[in-house]
C-alpha angles and dihedrals in degrees: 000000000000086000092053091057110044084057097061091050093058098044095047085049091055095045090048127107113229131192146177146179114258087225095053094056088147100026130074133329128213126265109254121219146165103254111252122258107229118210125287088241085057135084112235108258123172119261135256128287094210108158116248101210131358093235109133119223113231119269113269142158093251084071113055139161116176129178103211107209117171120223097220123068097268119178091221121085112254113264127251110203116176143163146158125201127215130184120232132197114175116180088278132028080216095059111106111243139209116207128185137158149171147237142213133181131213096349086296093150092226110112117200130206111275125216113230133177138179103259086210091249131128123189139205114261080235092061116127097222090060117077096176101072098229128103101275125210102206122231127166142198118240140174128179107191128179110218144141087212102091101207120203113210127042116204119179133164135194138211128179135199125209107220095203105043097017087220102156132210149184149201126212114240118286121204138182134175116265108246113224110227114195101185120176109235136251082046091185133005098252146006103290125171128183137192100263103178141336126219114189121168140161124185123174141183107204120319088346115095128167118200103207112183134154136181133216132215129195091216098191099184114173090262113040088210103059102102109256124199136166154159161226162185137244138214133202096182105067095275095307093110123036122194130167093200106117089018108130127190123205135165117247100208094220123091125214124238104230102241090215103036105056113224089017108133130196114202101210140266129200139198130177147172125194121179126161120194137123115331088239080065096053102107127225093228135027110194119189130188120198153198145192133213125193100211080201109055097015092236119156126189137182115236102234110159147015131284103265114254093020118127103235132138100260117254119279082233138349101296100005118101114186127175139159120252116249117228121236118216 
């Protein structure tokens, strides 16, 4: 009987989706459960988000809440970006996910509905920033708000759905303080954006690979709350063809602090690129090439170069940024 039962632990632990936030590497894990079967009568509704413990992950930059007010008298509203990153690692990486969250301000006890998005990003199970031990494929919750009311504390909390399985999971609230960010404008003369970092990424099983890769871009316009937003192309062949088709642009909710012009701050931009197909068709390089909008002023500007200070291989010409995808295993 022991034996029985042990069995079905351990099958039960192989088939369940597991997730953590990336700041909680060493805290606690979600509870992983199958999600529940409503009624026939009744139409199908997500579950429930309740948190699982109280405990609080470490602060860390991966979790971020800024209230962007500018110095300066300015006729638009200051700017709210938040977000908050978790790790998940369903049975397998190639499962499809849905992902969802909520938000809440200030302890109100009303929780809103949180955007979340993959980031195109898959991690060892080794990584420090997964506590799970599973290969990890990285999402995270944002909101950018408009609003005169500063609020003070940010809460958010996460749950995931694996398509195939439809194992369920949570994660217990999570909550930081909101930064107040008091930038001069016009921050910069003009509209500037930079290469801040590059994720790129294939894993396979099999035959079966996926190639996960993003790109993301210090966007510094002259006044860090105009909504910035951008674009880009890919190419599979070294540089030679470019194509926009499967390029995907997302914000990141989270603005960089310039490493040369202190107080100049870059809301962000992503880009990112995700294909799955045969290992023979994993490329050896993956080049982008990138631009930024403000939707305020109409600027547009070419993305020619990296952030300063960052460490990043430099760009196989100005404008061109080509690496090789790193295999996850």
């Amino acid at each position: 009987m022991r034996g029985l039962v042990a069995a079905l632990v351990a099958a039960v632990s192989s088939a369940s989706l597991l997730m953590n936030y990336e700041a909680d590497s060493h805290g606690a894990a979600s509870r992983p459960r199958r999600r529940p079967r409503p009624p026939r009568a009744q139409a199908p509704t997500w579950p429930s988000c309740a948190p699982t413990t109280r405990r609080r992950p470490p602060a860390s930059s991966t979790r971020t809440s800024s209230y962007l007010s500018p110095a300066s008298k300015s006729v638009v509203p200051p700017s709210h970006p938040a977000r908050s990153q978790a790790m998940i690692g369903p049975e397998s990486i190639l499962h499809g996910l849905r992902v969802g969250g909520s938000f809440e301000l200030d302890g109100s006890g009303v929780w809103e509905p949180l955007a979340v998005e993959t980031e195109y990003m898959t991690w060892n199970a080794s990584s420090p920033r997964v506590s799970t031990g599973r290969i990890s494929k990285q999402y995270k919750g944002w909101l950018q708000a408009e609003t005169y009311a500063r609020p003070k504390k940010f809460c958010a909390k996460l749950w995931a759905l694996d398509a195939v399985t439809g194992d369920y999971a949570d994660l217990e609230e999570t909550c930081l303080d909101v930064a107040l960010e008091a930038p001069s404008v016009p921050q910069r003369p003009a509209l500037e954006a930079h290469v801040n970092h590059y994720a790129l990424s294939y894993y396979c099983e099999d035959d079966d690979c996926v190639l996960d890769g993003h790109m993301i871009v210090s966007t510094y316009a002259t006044d860090p709350t105009h909504p910035v937003f951008g674009g880009g192309a890919v190419s599979l062949d070294g540089g030679k063809t470019f194509t926009s088709r499967g390029v995907r642009v997302l914000n990141q909710a989270k603005p960089s602090h310039s490493n040369v012009y202190d107080e100049v701050l870059g809301p962000r931009v992503q880009v990112s690129y995700e294909s799955r197909g045969a290992r023979a068709d994993v490329p050896p390089s993956v080049c982008f090439t990138l631009w930024v909008a403000d939707a305020t002023t109409h600027e547009v500007v070419d993305v020619l170069d990296n952030d300063a200070g960052e460490p990043l291989p430099p760009p196989a010409s100005p404008g061109v940024f080509c690496y090789a995808p790193y295999l996850i295993e």
